[in-house]
N, C-alpha and C positions, 0 to 999 in steps of 0.2 A: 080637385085638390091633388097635387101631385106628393107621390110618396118618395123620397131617396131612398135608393138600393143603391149606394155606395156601399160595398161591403169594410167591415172594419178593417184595420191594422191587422190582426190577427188571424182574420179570413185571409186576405189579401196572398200571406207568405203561408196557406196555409199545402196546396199547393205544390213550392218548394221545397222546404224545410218539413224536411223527415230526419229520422233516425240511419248514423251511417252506419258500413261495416265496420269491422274489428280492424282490421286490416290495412286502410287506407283512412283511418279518424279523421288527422288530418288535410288530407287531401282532398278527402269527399265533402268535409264541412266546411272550406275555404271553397270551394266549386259552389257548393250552394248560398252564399252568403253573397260572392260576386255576382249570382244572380241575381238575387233580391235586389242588389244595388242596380246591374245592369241594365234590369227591366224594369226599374223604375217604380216597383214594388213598396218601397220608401222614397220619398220623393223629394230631392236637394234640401236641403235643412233641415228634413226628418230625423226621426230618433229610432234606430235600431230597438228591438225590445230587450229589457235586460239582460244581463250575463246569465243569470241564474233560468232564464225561460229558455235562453237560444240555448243553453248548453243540455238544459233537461230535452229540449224538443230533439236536437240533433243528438243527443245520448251520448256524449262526449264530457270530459271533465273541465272544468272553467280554468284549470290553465291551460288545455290544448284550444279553446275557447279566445282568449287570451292571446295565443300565438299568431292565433286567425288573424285575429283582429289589426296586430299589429303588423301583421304583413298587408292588408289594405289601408290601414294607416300611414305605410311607409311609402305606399301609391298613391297618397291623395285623395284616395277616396270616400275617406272617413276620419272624424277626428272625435277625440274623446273629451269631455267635457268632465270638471268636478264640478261639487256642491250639490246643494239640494234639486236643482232643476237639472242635473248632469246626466251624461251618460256615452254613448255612440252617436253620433250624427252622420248622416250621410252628406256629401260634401256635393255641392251643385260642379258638373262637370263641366268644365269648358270644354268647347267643338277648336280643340289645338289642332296645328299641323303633324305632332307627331302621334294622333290619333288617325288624322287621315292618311299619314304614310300607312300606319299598321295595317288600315280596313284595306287600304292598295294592294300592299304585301300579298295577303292572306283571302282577298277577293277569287283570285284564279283555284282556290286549293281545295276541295272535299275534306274537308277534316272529319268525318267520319268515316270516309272512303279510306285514306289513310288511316287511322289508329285501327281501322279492323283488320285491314290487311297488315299491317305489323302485328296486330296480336295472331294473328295464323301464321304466320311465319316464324316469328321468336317463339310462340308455343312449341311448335313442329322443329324446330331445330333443336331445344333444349331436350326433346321427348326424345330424339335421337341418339343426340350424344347420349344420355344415361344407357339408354337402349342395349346401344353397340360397344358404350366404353372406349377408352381413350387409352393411347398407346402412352409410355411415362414421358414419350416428348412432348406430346398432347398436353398431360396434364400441369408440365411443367409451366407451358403456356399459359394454360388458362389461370394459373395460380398466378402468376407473372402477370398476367391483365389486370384480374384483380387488385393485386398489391399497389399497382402504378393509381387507379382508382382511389386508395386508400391515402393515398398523404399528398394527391391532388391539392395545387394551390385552387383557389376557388376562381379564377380567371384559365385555369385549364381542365375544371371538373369535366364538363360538357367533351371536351374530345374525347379526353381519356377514357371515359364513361360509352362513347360511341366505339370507341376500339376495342372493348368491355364484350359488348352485343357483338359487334363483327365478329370474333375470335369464334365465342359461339357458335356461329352462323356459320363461319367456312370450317368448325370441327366436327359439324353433322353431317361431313361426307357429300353433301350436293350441291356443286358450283350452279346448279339452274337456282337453287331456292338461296346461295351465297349471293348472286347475283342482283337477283329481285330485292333482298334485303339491304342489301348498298344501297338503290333506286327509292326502296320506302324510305331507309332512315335518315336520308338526306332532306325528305322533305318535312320528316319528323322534326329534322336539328333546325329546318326554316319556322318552323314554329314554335320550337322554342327559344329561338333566338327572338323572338316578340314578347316573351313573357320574363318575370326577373328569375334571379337564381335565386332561391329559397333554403336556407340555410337545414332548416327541419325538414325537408323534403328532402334536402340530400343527403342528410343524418338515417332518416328509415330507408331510403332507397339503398344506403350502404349494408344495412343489415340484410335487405332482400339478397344483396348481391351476394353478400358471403354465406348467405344460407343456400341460395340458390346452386351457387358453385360444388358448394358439400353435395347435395340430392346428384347432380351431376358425378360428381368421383365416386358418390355411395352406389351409383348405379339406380338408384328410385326414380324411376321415368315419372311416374302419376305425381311424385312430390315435386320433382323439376318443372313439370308442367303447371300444375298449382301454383307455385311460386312466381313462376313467369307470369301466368293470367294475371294474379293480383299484381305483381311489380308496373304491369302494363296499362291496368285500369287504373291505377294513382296516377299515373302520367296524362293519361286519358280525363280523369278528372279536373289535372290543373288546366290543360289547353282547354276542354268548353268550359273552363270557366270564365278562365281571361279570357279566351277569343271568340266563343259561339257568339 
């Protein structure tokens, strides 16, 4: 007599779905959700488990919960249901062309190769500049980076946002590590150009920046560098989620 060790629902994402940082909420808990979906974890017309479970499991508040959710809702990958049998479902995926464009895309590219080598290089540049301090032409700049960031339409966030990091980069005084940085972040901007632009991601990304900039003119290396790590890993969170 054969026994089933299918594990449950619950085993299943158990896994996954842990508790995120402080820091990256939502970014960390959008990255693990599109796992559970990508790996098929819940399985097309499945049912997500409640608000109230995902959000106690991943330690998050049920409306950043909520935001998740409807940023995979707005991909297709989930839909909500009311009434008494309602809730999250997982949406069965179609094998589209412009899934296979993306796997094309993104086939050639180490995506861990890259996000670590830009987190050593944006760390090491921002540790710099505090380091050494900026001259007030300097800092005029990097204020001026900033700002153009700040009222960004949202179809020129992503440059602006790249010319943000570069400025950085060539104000740490080393055209070898300005250089290499151009060569990562290009291939950083190829992979996010396969993912969407996320309105709440670039709401806390804005705040990292303007904190970030501060630790930089305050001269606080260890804080500029902190800041950068976590700015880096939210980013880092979204690409493997959509793309791993």
């Amino acid at each position: 007599m054969s026994v089933d060790t299918d594990p449950g629902p619950e085993d299943r994402l158990t896994p996954v779905l842990r508790p995120v940082r402080a820091g990256n909420g939502f970014e960390e808990a959008l990255e693990q959700i599109l796992q559970v979906v990508r790996l098929g974890l819940v399985p097309g017309g499945g049912r997500l488990p409640a608000e109230r479970e995902l959000a106690e499991r991943l330690g998050i508040s049920r409306v950043t919960l909520r935001e998740v959710l409807k940023v995979l809702q707005d991909q297709g990958l989930v839909e909500s249901r009311r009434g008494r049998y309602g809730g999250t479902f997982v949406l069965a995926r179609a094998d589209a062309a412009g899934e296979d464009e993306l796997r094309r895309r993104i086939a050639a590219v180490d995506i861990e190769d890259v996000l670590r080598f830009r987190e050593v290089l944006e760390v090491g540049a921002v540790g710099l500049c505090a380091t050494h301090g900026l001259t007030p032409e300097q800092e005029h700049r990097l204020r001026e980076a900033l700002s153009r960031t700040q009222d960004a339409p949202l179809g020129d966030y992503r440059r602006r946002d790249t010319l943000l990091h570069l400025t950085l980069a060539e104000l740490c005084g080393s055209p070898s590590l300005t250089a290499q940085y151009a060569a990562v972040r290009a291939s950083v901007n190829e992979l996010l150009d396969c993912i969407p632009i996320l309105v709440r991601n670039l709401e806390h990304s804005q705040r990292q920046h303007a904190a970030l900039v501060e630790a930089v003119l305050d001269g606080n290396a260890d804080a500029a560098r902190e800041i950068m790590r976590e700015h880096c890993a939210g980013t880092a969170a979204l690409l493997r989620g959509f793309l791993a």
